[in-house]
N, C-alpha and C positions, 0 to 999 in steps of 0.2 A: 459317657463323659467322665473325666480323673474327678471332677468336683459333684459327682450324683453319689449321694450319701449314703444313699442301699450298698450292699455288699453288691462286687463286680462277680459276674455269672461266668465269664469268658477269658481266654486267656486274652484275647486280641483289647480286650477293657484293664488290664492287669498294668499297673507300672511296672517295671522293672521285676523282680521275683525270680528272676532266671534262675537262681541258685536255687531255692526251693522248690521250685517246681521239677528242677533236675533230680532232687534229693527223693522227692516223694514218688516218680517216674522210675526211678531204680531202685526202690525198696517196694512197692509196691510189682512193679516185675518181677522181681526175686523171688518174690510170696511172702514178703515178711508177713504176719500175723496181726501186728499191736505194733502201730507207730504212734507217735506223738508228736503234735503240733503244739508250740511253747510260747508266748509272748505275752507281754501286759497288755492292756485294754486300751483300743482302738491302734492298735498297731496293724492288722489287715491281714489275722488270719482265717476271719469267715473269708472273706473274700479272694486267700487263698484256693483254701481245698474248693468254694463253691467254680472258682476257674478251673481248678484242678481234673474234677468230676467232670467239666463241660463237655468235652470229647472220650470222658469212659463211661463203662458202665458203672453205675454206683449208685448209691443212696444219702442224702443229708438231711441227718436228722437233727434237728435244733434242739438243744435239750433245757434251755433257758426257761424257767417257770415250771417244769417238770417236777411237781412234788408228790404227786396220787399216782397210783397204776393207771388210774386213765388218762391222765396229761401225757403218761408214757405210752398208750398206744393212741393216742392221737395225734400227737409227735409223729408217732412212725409211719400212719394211715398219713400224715401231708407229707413226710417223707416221698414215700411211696410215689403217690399222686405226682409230686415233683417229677420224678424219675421215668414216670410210663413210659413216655418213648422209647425207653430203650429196655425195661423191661418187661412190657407189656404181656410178648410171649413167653418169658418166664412164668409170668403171676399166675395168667391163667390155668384155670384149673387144679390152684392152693385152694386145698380147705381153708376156710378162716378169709378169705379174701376175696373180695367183690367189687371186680370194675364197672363202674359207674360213667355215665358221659361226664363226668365232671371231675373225677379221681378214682380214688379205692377207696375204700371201706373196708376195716380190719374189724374180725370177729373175734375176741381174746377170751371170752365166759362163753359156759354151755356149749352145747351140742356143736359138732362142725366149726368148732372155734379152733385157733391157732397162736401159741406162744409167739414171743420176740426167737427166743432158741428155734422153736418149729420152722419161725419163717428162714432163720441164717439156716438154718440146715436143709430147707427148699431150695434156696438158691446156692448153695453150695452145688447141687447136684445138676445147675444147669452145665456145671463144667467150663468154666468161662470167670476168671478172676473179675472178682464184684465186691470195688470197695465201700466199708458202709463207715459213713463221716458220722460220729457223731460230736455237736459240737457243744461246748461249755458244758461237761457232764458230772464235776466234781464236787456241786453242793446236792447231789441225790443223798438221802437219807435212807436207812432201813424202813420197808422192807424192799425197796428198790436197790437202795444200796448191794445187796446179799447179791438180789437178781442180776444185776449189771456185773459181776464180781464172777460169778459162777458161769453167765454165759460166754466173758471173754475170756475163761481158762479153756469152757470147752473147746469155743471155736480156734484157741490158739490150742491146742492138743488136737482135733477130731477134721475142722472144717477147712481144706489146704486149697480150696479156691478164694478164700476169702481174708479180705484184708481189713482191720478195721483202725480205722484213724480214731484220737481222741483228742479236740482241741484244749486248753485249757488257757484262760489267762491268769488265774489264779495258782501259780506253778507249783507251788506245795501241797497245796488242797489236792490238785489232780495227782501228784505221787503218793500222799497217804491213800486216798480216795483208791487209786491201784492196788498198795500195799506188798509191792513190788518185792521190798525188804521185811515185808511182817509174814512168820514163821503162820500169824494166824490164817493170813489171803489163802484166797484158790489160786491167786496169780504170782503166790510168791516165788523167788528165783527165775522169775521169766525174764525173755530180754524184750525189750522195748526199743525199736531204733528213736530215738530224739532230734527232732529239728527245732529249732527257737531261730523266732520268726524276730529280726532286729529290727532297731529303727532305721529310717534312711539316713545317710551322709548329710552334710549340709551344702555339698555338691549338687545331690540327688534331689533334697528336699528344692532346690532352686530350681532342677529342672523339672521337679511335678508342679510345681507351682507355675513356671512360665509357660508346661505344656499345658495346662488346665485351663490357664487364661486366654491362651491363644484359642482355644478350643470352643472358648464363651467369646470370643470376639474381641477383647476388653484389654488394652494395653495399659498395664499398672508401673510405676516405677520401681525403679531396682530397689531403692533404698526402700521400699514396703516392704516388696519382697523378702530382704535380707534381716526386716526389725521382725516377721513373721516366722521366718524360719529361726531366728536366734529364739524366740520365744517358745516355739513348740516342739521343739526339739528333736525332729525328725521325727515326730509320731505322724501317722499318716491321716487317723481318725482326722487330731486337730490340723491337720493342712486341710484334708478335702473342708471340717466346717469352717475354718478364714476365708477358702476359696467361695464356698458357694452364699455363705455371709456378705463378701465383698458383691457379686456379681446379682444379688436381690438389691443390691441399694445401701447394704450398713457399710461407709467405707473408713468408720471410725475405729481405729485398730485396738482402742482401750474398749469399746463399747464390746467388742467381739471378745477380748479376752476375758470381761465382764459375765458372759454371760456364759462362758468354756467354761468359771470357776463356779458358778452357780449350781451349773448341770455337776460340775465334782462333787460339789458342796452336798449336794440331794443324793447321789452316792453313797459318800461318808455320811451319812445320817443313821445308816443303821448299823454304826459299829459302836462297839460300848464305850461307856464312857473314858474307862482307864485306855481303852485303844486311842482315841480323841485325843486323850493328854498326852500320850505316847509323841503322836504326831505333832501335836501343838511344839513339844517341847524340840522335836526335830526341825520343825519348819522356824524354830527361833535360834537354829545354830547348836544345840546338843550332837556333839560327834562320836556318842560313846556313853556305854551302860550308865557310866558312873553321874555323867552331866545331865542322861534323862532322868534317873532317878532321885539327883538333886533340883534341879525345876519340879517335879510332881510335887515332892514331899514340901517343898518350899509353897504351890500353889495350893494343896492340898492340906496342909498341915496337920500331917499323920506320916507315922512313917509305914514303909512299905516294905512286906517280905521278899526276898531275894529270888525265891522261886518264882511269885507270882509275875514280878516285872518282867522274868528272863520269856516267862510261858507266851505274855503278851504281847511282846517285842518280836518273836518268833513265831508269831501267828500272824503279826503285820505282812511280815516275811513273805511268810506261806502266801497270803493274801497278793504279792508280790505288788506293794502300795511303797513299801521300803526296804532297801538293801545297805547294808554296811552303816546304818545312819543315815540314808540317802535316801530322797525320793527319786523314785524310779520314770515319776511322770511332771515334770516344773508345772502343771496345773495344778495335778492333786497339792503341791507345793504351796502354792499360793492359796489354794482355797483352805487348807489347815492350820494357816496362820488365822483364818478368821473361826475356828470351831473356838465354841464355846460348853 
């Protein structure tokens, strides 16, 4: 169902996407190496690539809370497990890997153990292009950071079966986190094809919303429809939760936006304080360096150096929460006029 809030596994579960899924179909055929999947937060690129993958061979690795080497082969071990069906005969008989009735088990220490590089370089050799998704991978730190860095030079130099996707919503993070442009990266001067994953029309958003509803049984009026989609702006996340809010019983449309800004609000709680006032000042009509940095200094009363602001403002960026002075998501919008 368009309103089940898990990421869609299938394409036949997928709204519309035609276009990206063409994109990723023909770069992925080609042999690209290192593609990128691009969007802000709940725009519906897990639910992408995991349709994507439905009918290839591949692996999706979640990379969300990945901060020790073991989050990172654990990661890969439910990877893995995910994926058996179609690689089952592959696996078998990797050192380092152990199918179990219930998944795999990855061995990465000691004897008969197997790296992340050892296994792409296994299935490289089954000869059979094998995309490996990994998704939100650009808050990994040293010394994973290095790792991740070093094995997608290899496999985009050495391993020509293998495709590796890299989502990111955080769209600057994931291009430093490559370092694509840095003389320092393993992956420096590499190409990258790039897809950025948009919001829906407010066409589009009309028709997930009436397909969704019909789909729950439930005929809503237009003018809900139209006050919901003016509100969430074609992001997909916040349509599937107004749809599946509405269809449990809350048919209160304040109540529901209420509680979209909350879930922001718990988000932005771990950005620093000067990022906070950043925002505050944007969400109160600041359209430019100069009007932020007079709201701070005016809120704050101290003045502020000229690098610091610009560093801050451009991490926002990265963070892709603001663009141009802009919010990029009308919730985070609303929920920053309440940061304190």
């Amino acid at each position: 169902m368009l309103f089940d809030p898990r990421p869609k596994c299938s394409r036949d579960e997928l709204f519309d996407r035609e276009r990206e899924l063409a994109f990723l179909e023909q770069h992925v055929e080609a042999g690209e190496p290192l593609i990128l999947v691009l969007g802000i937060r709940r725009i519906g690129k897990t639910s992408l690539v995991k349709s994507f993958l439905s009918d290839r061979t591949g692996i999706y690795v979640d990379m969300r809370g990945v901060r020790r080497e073991a989050d990172l082969y654990r990661a890969l071990s439910k990877g893995l497990s995910g994926s058996l069906g179609g690689l089952k005969e592959i696996l078998q008989g990797i050192r380092g890997i152990r199918i179990t009735g219930v998944g795999v088990e990855f061995k990465w220490r000691g004897r008969d153990s197997i790296s992340m590089l050892g296994l792409l370089e296994e299935l490289n050799k089954a000869g059979k292009r094998i995309t490996v998704v990994f998704d939100e991978a650009q808050r990994l730190r040293p010394p994973l950071l290095v790792e991740m860095r070093d094995t997608l030079a290899y496999v985009y130099d050495n391993l020509d079966n293998i495709s590796v996707v890299l989502t990111g919503s955080e769209i600057g993070l994931l291009r430093g986190f490559l370092g694509i442009g840095n003389p320092e990266s393993p992956l420096y001067g590499r190409y990258a094809a790039e897809l950025e994953v948009s919001r829906f029309s407010r066409g589009l958003s009309m028709e997930f919303l009436e397909k969704g509803f019909r789909e729950a049984g439930i005929m809503v009026d237009e003018s809900i429809l139209e006050e919901a989609v003016e509100l969430f702006d074609g992001i997909v996340g916040w349509l599937v939760f107004f749809g599946r809010s509405y269809i449990n019983g809350d048919k209160n449309t304040d109540r529901i936006v209420e509680i979209a800004v909350q879930l922001a609000l718990k988000e932005l709680g771990t950005l620093s304080r000067r990022e906070k006032f950043i925002l505050k000042a944007v969400s109160s009509g600041a359209r430019s360096w100069s009007a932020i940095r007079s709201y701070i200094e005016e809120k704050e009363g101290e003045s502020i150096p000229k690098a610091s602001l610009t560093r801050t403002i451009r991490r926002l960026e990265r963070l892709s929460i603001i663009k141009n002075y802009r919010f990029l998501d009308p919730i985070y919008e609303k929920a920053s006029m309440r940061l304190t």
